[in-house]
C-alpha positions in Angstrom: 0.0 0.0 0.0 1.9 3.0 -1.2 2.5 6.7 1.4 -0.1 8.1 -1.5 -3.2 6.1 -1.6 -3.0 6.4 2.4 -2.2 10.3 1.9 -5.2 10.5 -1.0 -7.7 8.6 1.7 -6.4 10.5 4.2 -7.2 14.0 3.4 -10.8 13.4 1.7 -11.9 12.1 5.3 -10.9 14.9 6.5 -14.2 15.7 6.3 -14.7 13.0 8.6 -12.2 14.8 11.4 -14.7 17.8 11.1 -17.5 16.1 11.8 -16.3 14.4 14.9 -15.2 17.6 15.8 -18.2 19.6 15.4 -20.1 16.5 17.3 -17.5 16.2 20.3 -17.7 20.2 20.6 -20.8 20.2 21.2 -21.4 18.5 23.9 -18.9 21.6 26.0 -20.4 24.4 24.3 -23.9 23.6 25.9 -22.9 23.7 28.8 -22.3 27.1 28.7 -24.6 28.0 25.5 -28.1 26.5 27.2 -27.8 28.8 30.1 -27.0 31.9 28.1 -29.8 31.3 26.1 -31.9 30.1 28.6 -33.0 27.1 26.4 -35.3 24.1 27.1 -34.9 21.1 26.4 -36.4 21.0 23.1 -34.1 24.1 22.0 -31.0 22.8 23.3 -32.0 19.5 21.3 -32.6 21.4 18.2 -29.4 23.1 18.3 -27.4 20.0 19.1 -29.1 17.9 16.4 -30.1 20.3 13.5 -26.2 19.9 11.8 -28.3 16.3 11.4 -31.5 18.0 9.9 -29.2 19.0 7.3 -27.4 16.3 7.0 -30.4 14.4 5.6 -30.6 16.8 2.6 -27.4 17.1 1.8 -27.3 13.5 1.3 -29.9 13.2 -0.5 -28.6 15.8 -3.0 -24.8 15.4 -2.7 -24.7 11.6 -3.3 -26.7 12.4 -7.0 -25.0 14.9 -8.0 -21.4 13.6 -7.0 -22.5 10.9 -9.6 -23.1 13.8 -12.4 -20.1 16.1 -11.8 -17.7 13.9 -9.5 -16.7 13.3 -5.7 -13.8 15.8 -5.5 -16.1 18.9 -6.5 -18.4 18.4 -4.3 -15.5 17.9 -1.3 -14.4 21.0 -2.1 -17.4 23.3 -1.6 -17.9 20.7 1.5 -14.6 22.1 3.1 -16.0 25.8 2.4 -19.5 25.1 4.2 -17.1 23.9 7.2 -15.2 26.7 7.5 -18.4 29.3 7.4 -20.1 27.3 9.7 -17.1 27.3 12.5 -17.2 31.0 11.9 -20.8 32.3 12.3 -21.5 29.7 15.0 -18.7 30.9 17.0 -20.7 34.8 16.5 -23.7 34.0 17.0 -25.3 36.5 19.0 -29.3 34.7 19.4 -30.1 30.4 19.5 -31.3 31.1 16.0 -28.2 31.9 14.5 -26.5 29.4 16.3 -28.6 26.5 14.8 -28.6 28.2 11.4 -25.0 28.0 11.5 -24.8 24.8 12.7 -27.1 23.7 9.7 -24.5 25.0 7.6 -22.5 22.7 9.2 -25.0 19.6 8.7 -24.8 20.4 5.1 -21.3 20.1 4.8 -21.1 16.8 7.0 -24.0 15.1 5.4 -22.4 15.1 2.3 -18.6 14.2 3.6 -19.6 11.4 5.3 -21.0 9.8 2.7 -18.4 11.0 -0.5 -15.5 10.3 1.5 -16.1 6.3 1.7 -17.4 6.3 -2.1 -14.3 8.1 -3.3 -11.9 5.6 -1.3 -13.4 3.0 -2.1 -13.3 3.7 -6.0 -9.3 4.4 -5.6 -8.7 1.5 -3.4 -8.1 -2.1 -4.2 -9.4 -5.0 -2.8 -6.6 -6.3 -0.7 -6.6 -2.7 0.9 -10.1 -1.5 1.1 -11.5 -2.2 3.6 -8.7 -0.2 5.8 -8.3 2.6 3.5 -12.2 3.2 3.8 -11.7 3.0 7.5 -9.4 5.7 7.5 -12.6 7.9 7.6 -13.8 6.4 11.0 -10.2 7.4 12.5 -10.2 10.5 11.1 -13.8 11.1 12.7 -12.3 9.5 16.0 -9.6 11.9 16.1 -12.0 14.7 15.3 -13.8 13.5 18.6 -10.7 13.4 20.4 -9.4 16.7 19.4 -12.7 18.5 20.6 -12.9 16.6 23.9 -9.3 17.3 24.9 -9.8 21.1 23.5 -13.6 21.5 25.4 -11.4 19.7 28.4 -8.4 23.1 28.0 -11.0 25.7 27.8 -12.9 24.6 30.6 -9.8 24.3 32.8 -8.8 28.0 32.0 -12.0 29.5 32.1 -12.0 28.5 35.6 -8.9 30.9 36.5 -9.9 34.0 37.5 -7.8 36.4 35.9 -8.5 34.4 32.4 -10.1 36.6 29.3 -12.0 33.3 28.9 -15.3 34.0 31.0 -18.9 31.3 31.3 -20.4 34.0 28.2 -17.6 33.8 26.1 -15.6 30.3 26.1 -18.3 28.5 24.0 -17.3 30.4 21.3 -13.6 30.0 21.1 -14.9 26.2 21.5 -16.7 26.5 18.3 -14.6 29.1 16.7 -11.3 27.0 16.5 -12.8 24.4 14.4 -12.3 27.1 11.5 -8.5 26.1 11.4 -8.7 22.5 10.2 -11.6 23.7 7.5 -9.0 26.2 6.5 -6.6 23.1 5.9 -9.0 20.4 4.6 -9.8 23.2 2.0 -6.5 23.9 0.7 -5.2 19.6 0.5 -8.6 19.0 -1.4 -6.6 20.8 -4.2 -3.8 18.0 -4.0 -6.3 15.0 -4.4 -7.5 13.4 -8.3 -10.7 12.4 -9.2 -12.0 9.1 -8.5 -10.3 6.6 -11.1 -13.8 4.7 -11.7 -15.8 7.8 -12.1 -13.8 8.7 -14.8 -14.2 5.6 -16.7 -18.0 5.4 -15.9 -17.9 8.7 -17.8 -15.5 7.5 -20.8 -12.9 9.8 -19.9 -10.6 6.2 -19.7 -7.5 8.3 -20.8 -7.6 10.1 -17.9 -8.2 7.2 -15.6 -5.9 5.0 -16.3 -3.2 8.2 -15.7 -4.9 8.4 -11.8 -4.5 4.6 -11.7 -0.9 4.5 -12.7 0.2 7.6 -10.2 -1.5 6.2 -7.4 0.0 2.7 -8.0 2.8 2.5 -10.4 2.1 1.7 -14.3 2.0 -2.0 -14.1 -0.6 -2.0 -11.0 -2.3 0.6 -12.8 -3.3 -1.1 -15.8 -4.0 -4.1 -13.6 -6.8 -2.1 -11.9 -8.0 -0.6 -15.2 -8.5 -4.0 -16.3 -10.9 -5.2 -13.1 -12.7 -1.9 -14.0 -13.3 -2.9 -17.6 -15.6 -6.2 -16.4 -18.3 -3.7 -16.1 -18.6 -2.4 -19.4 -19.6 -6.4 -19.8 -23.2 -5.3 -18.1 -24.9 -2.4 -19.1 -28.5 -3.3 -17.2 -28.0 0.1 -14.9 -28.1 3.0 -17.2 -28.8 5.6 -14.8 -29.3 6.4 -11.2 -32.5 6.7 -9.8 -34.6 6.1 -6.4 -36.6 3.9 -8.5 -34.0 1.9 -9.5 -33.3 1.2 -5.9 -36.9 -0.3 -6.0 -36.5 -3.1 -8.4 -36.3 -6.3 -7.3 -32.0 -6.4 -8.1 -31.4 -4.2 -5.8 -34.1 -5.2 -2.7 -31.5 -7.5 -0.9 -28.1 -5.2 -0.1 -31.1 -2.1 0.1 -32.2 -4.0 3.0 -28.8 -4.7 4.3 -27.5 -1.1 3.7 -30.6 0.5 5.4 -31.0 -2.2 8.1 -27.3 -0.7 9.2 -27.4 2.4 8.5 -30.7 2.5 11.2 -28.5 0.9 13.6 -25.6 2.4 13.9 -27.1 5.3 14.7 -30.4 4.3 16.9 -28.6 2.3 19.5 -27.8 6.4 21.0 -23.8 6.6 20.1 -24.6 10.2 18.9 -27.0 10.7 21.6 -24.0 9.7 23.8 -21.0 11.5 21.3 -23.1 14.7 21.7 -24.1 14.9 25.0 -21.2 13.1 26.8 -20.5 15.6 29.4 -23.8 16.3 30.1 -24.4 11.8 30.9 -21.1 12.1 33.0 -22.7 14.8 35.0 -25.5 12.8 35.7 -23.7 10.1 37.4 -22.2 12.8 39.5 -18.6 13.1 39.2 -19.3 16.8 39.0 -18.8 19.1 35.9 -14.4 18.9 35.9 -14.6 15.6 35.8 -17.3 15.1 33.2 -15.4 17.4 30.8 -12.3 15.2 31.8 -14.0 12.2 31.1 -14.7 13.0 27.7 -11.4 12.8 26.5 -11.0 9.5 28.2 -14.3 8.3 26.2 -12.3 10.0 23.1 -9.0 8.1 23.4 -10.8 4.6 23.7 -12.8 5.7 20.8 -9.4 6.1 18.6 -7.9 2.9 20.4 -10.6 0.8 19.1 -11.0 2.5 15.3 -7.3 0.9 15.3 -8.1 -1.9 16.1 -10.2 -2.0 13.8 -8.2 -0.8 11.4 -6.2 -3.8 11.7 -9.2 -6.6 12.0 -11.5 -5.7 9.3 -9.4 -7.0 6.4 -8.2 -10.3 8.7 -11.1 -11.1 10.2 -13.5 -9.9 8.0 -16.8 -7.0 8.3 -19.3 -9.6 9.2 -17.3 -11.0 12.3 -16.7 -7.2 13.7 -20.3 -6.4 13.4 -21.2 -9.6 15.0 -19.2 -9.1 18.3 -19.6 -5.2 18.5 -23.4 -5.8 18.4 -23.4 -7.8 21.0 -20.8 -5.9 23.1 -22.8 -2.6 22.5 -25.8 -4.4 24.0 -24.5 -5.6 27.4 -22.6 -2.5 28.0 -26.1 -0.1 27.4 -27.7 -2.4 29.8 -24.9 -2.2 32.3 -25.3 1.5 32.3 -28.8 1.1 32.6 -28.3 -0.9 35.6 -26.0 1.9 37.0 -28.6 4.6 36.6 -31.4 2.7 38.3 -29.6 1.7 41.6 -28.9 5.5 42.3 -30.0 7.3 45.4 -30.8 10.6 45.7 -30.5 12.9 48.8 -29.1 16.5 49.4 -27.8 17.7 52.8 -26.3 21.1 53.6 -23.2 19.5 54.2 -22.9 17.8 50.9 -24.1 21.1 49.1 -21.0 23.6 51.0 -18.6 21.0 49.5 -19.5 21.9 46.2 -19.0 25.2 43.9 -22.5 26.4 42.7 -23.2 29.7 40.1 -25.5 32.4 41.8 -26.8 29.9 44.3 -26.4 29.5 48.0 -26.7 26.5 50.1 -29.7 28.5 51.5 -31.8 28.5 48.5 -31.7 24.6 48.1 -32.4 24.2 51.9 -36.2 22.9 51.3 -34.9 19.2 49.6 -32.3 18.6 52.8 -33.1 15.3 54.3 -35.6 14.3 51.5 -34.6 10.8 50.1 -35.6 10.1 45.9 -35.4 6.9 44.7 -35.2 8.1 41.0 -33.7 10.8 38.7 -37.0 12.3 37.5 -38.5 13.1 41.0 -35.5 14.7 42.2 -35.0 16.6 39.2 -37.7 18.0 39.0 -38.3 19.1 42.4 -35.1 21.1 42.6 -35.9 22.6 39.4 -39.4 23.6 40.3 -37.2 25.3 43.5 -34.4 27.3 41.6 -35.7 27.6 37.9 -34.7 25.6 35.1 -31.6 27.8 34.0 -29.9 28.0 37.4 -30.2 24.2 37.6 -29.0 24.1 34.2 -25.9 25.9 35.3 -25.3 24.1 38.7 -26.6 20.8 37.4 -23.1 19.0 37.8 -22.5 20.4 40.8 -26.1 19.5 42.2 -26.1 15.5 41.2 -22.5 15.2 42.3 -23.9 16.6 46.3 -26.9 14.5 45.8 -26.3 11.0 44.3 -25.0 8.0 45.8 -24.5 5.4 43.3 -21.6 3.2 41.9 -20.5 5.6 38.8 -18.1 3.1 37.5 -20.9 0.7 36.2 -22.1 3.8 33.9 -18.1 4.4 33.4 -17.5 1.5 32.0 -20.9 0.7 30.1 -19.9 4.0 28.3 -16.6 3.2 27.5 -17.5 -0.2 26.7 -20.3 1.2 24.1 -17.8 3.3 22.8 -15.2 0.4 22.4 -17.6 -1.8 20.5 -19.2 0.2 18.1 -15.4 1.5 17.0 -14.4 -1.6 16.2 -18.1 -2.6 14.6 -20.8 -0.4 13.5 -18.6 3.1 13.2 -16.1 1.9 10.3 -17.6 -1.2 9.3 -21.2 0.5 8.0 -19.5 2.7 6.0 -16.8 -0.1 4.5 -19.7 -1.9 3.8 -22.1 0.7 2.2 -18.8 1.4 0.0 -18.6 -2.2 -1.6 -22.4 -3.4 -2.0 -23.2 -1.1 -4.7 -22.4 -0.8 -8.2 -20.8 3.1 -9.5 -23.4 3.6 -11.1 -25.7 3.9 -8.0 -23.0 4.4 -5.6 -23.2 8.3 -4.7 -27.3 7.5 -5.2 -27.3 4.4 -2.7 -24.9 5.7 -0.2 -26.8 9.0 -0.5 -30.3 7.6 0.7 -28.8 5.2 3.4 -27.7 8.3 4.8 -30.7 10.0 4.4 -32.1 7.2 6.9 -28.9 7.4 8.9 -29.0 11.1 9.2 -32.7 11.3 10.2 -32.5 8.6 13.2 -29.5 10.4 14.6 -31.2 13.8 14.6 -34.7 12.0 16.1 -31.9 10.5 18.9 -30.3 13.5 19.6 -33.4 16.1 19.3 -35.4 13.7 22.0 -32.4 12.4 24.5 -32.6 15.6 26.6 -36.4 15.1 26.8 -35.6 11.6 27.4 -33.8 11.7 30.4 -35.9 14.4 31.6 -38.9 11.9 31.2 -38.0 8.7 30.7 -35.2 9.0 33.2 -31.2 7.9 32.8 -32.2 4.1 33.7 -35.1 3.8 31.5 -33.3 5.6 28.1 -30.2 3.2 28.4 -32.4 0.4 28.8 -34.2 1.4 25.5 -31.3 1.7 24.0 -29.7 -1.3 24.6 -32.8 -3.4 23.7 -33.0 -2.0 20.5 -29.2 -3.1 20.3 -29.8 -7.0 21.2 -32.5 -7.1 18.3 -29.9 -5.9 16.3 -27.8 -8.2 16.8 -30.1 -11.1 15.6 -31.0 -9.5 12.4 -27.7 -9.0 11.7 -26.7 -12.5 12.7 -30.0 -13.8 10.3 -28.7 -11.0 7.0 -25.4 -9.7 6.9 -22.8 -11.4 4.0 -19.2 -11.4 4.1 -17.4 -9.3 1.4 -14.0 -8.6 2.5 -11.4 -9.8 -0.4 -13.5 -9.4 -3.5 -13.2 -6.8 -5.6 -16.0 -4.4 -6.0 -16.9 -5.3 -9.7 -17.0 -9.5 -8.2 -19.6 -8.0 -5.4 -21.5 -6.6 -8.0 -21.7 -9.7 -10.0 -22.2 -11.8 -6.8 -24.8 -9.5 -5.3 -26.9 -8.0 -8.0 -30.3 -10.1 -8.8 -29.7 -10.6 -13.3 
């Protein structure tokens, strides 16, 4: 596998980077954003999952027309939605032009994450696929990582009093520093070629065959020209089409690609990505350690995209998915276990040992004593008390006086999720949406999948907050990891191997004649 290829695969999922870093932002920036704003829990869902609103359009559209004028076009203005979005979120003066921006942001995600695997995969061969196309999880990984460590630094020194960061103004930088890596995802897009198989699919075979030989030498080249020419043997797709999804050909890896693509993302790992600090707060470790948690939840997140990294071409996708499903399952239910054998009770004792914003030990004086069995009740009796935006404010601080429970079952049912699905459903959806479908529907495929995908991670995100302000933090991770054991039978009963083939031998071996 030549420095190239991996440099090529590297800088289109950039895109990926972005979008872990926009989603591992986040999850700071509301802590400090929902109070300012005063927002519910509805708003402060909205402005958390409308990036994934957009998302679902831009998929939509960008997988089509990636197929008409190319992958590498469309990654371009990608890069430039990016950097606008870092820019006027990190203004934004009102929580309408803070979701507006972020939508800008959705738009340019939506269409990344599902051009970036395409575009690998159609400059990758089969020996190598299957980690090249995983390079996008890492990069979306590391994108997760950089934002926890960096919400972990500006929370640190926004605590020192002599600072210029202050509670009103550190969300911003937060958001505003993403604009830097745009700036550079922009500028290498410039260094990348087109996708070899789009330009054959498109006659320009001149031209592809020179991308084929610079990425892999002049006798591997023509090598892989040659596995591309087996398709001009079939010519039954002759254009692109939602109804040509439809047709009987195409029914079985439809149902494979959307059965996955609802998975990944309705098990909660966004729900949990996005909201991270705000689920270590509830376990009450208090707000420091929550923020500081997140970068552990980050590092085990890249740990695991390594591994695999270095699995999914040994032991194949449909092993991965397998064992990650099932690992996703018992961890969600372990932290569902956590959550339900807490006890609540504040004391004025507890309370002094804490730090709280514009509250005194005084004005919390009426729950001393009172014991609460559950989240909810407790919850919502303090709020009724001190308003819903001073709890917002003090709410780490609050649960960490209050709760006696055994945090490290939640600890380690997070990190266990977060394990599992990087070795499983994080890189091995999108490897797999990558081979199943012929070029000719590729962009179209991948497109609607992630319409699907997109739309269940914005329903997760938009109702979690009202979830565990409903449901509770017991009940939602029990959901959750329900949903994940019926998973793991379907995919048990439907999912086929297809590392080692080429993608023109999984079209012949897939695709209904």
């Amino acid at each position: 596998m030549s420095k190239k290829i991996v440099f090529i695969a590297f800088v289109v999922s950039l895109g990926g980077f972005l979008f872990g870093f926009d989603a591992g932002i986040i999850s700071g920036v509301m802590s400090y954003a929902g109070p300012e704003f005063n927002l519910n829990d509805l708003q402060v869902g909205w402005v958390v999952s409308s990036p994934s609103f957009a998302a679902m359009i831009a998929m939509l559209i960008a997988g089509k027309l990636s197929d008409i004028i190319g992958r590498k076009k469309i990654l371009i203005v990608v890069a430039f939605l990016y950097a606008l979005s870092a820019l006027l979120s990190a203004l934004a003066s009102s929580y309408e032009m803070l979701y507006i921006s972020r939508m800008i942001g959705g738009l340019a995600f939506g269409a990344a994450l599902i051009l970036a695997p395409a575009y690998i995969a159609e400059i990758s061969s089969a020996k190598n696929r299957g980690k090249l196309v995983s390079i996008q999880q890492l990069n979306i990984v590391f994108g997760f990582f950089a934002a926890f460590l960096s919400n972990y630094y500006f929370n640190k020194y926004n605590n020192i009093s002599d600072n210029f960061l202050t509670d009103e103004n550190v969300w911003r930088w937060m958001l505003g520093v993403e604009l830097l890596p745009a700036i550079l995802y922009f500028i290498f897009l410039f260094y990348v070629p087109k996708s070899p198989r789009w330009l054959y699919n498109k006659n320009f075979t001149e031209e592809a065959k020179q991308v084929l030989q610079e990425i892999y030498g002049k006798e591997k080249g023509k090598e892989e020209l040659d596995s591309i020419k087996i398709m001009d043997k079939t010519k039954a797709i002759q254009e692109s089409s939602l109804k040509v999804l439809l047709t009987p050909a195409f029914r079985y890896i439809m149902l494979i690609g959307l059965t996955i693509g609802i998975l990944q993302q309705i098990t909660g790992i966004n729900a949990v990505y996005f909201y991270a600090t705000s689920i270590f707060k509830q376990t009450g470790i208090g707000t420091d350690a929550a923020f500081s948690s997140g970068v552990l939840l980050s590092f085990i997140t890249v740990l695991f995209t390594f591994v695999a990294i270095y699995l999914i071409d040994r032991m194949g996708r449909r092993s991965l998915m397998i064992i990650g499903t099932a690992g996703i399952a018992i961890s969600l239910l372990l932290c569902s276990y956590g959550f339900y054998s807490a006890d609540y009770q504040l004391t004025k004792a507890k309370v002094s040992q804490v730090e709280l914003i514009e509250l005194t030990t005084d004005d919390l004086a009426v729950t001393f004593g009172k014991s609460y069995s559950n989240d909810i009740e407790f919850k919502n009796e303090v709020k009724a008390l001190i308003g819903d935006q001073l709890y917002a404010k003090n709410e780490g601080s609050i649960l960490e006086a209050a709760i006696e429970m055994n945090a490290n079952f939640v600890l380690i049912g997070i990190l266990g999720f977060i394990a599992c699905f990087a070795f499983s459903l994080g890189p091995v959806m999108w490897v797999l949406l990558s081979e199943l479908y012929p070029v000719k529907i590729r962009g179209l495929a991948i497109g609607t999948i992630g319409f699907v995908n997109s739309f269940i991670s914005w329903l997760i995100q938009q109702i979690f907050p009202w979830e565990l302000s409903t449901l509770g933090n017991g009940l939602t991770f029990a959901i959750f990891g329900l949903i994940a054991v019926i998973g793991f039978f379907i995919i048990l009963k439907i999912l086929p191997e297809t590392k080692g083939k080429t993608l023109e031998e999984l079209e012949h071996q897939l695709i209904k004649r």
